[in-house]
N, C-alpha and C positions, 0 to 999 in steps of 0.2 A: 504493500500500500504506500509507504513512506517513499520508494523508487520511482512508482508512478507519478504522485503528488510530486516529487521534486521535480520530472518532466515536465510534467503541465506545468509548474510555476515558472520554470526555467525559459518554456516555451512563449507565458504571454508575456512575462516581465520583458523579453525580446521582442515580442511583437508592438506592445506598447510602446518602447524603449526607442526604437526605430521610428517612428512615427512622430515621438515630439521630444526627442531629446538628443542631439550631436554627437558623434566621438568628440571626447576629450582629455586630457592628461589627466593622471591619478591626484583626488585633491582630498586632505579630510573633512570639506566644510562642504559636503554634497545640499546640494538645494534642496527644500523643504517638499519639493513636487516628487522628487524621488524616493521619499518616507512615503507618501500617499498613492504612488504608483504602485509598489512593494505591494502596501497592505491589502486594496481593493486586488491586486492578480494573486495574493495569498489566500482571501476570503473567497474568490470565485473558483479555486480549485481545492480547497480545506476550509469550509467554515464554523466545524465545529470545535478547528482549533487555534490558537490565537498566535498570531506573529510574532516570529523574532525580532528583537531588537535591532536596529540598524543602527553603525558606528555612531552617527548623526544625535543618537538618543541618548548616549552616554558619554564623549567623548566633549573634553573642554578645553576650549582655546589655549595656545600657548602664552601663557604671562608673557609680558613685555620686559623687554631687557634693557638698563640702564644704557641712554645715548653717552652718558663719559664713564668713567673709574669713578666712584669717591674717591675723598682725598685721606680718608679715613680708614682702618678695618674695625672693623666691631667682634669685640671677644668676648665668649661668655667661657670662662674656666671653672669646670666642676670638677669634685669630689665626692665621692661616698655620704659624706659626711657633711659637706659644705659647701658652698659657693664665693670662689677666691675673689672670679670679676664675674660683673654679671654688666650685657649690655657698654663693657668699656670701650672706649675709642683711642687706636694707638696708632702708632704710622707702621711698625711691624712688628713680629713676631717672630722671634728662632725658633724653632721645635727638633727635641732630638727624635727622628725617625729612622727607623729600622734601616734606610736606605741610606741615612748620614743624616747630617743638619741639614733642615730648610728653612730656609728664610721665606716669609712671609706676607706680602705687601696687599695692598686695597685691588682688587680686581683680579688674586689669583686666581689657574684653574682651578672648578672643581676637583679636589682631592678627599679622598678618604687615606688617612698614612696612620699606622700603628707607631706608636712612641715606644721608645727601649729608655732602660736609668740612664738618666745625663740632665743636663741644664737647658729648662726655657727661659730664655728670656725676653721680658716685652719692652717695646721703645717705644718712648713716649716724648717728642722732641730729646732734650739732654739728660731725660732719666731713663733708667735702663733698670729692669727691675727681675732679677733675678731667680729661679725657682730650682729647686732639685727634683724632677718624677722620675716615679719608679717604671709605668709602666701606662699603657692607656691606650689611647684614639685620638685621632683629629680629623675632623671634619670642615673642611675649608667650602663654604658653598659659593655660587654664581653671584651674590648681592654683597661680596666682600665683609662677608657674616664666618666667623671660624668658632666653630663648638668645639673645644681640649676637653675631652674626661679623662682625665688621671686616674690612677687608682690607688696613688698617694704623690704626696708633696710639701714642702719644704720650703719656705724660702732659705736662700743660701746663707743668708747671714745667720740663720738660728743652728747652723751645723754645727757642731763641736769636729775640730780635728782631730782629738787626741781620742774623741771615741768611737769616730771612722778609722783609726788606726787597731784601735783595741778589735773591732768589730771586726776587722781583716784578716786580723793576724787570729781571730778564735775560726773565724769561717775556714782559711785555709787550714789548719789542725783540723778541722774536723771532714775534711775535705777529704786530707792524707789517711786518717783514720776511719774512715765509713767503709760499713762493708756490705750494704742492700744498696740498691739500685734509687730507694728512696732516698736515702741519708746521704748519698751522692747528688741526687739532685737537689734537694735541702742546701746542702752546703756547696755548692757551685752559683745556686742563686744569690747567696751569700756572700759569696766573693764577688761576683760579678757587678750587683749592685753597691756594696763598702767602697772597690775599684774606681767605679763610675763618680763616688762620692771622692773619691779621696783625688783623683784628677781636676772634676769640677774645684776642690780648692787650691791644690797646687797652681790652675792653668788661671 
């Protein structure tokens, strides 16, 4: 039944189709007469069952894209637990991603980049403000809008060195001395992020 019905429909939407409507190039904004041609050659070969949806019924214009850059990026940096900036306005942002440092400015591409432990920092004319994360996301979108979700952070001046040190020297011991696959990876995260920490103050 559904075979047959698909021919007949197939057959008048063409018959119709040819009579009052042109070839033309693929567009998603098909005209209004084309939803009501559909339905009336649907009803005249299945009427006891009700039409699919056409792109037309669901599908919604593409937003408009800023004519210049802002001069601005707007940052919302979150945590777990708290919200560092919410809505701030800077001229960039460093973020450590997995791929290296990226720097940041008002009209990047869209990016989605995982953060690894190391230092974000945000510039704001001649302040430069400094963070240590551990670990996270970033979300850079089209409107010069960047979402950071951390999954911890720091700013750099509240680090203590001498207990990034301490914290290094216990992770690598327990590095050398783990004997599960757990307790290895436990204490490699451990190194790796103290590392990250004790660079960021050296550099």
């Amino acid at each position: 039944m559904f075979r047959q019905t698909s021919r007949l429909l197939s057959r008048s939407v063409a018959a119709v189709s040819s009579k009052s409507v042109t070839a033309r190039a693929f567009s998603t904004e098909l005209p209004s007469t084309i939803d009501s041609t559909f339905v009336e050659a649907w009803k005249k070969v299945a009427p006891n069952m009700d039409p699919p949806q056409t792109p037309s019924s669901f599908m919604k214009p593409r937003p408009s894209t800023a004519s210049s850059i802002p001069t601005k990026l707007t940052v919302n940096f979150v945590l777990p637990y708290a919200s560092e900036l919410a809505g701030k306005e800077v001229d960039m942002v460093i973020i450590p991603a997995t791929t290296g440092q990226m720097g940041v400015l008002p009209g990047h591409v869209p990016t989605i980049a995982e953060l690894k432990p190391g230092i974000m920092s945000v510039h704001e004319g001649t302040d430069v403000k400094k963070y240590f994360v551990s670990s996270g996301f970033a979300f850079l979108h089209a409107n010069s809008v960047a979402d950071i979700i951390a999954v911890e952070a720091v700013p750099l001046e509240n680090i203590d060195p001498s207990q990034v040190q301490k914290g290094l020297a216990e992770f690598t011991q327990k590095l050398a001395s783990a004997t599960t696959d757990l307790e290895k990876a436990e204490a490699q995260i451990g190194v790796e992020v103290h590392s990250a920490m004790n660079a960021a103050l050296s550099g």
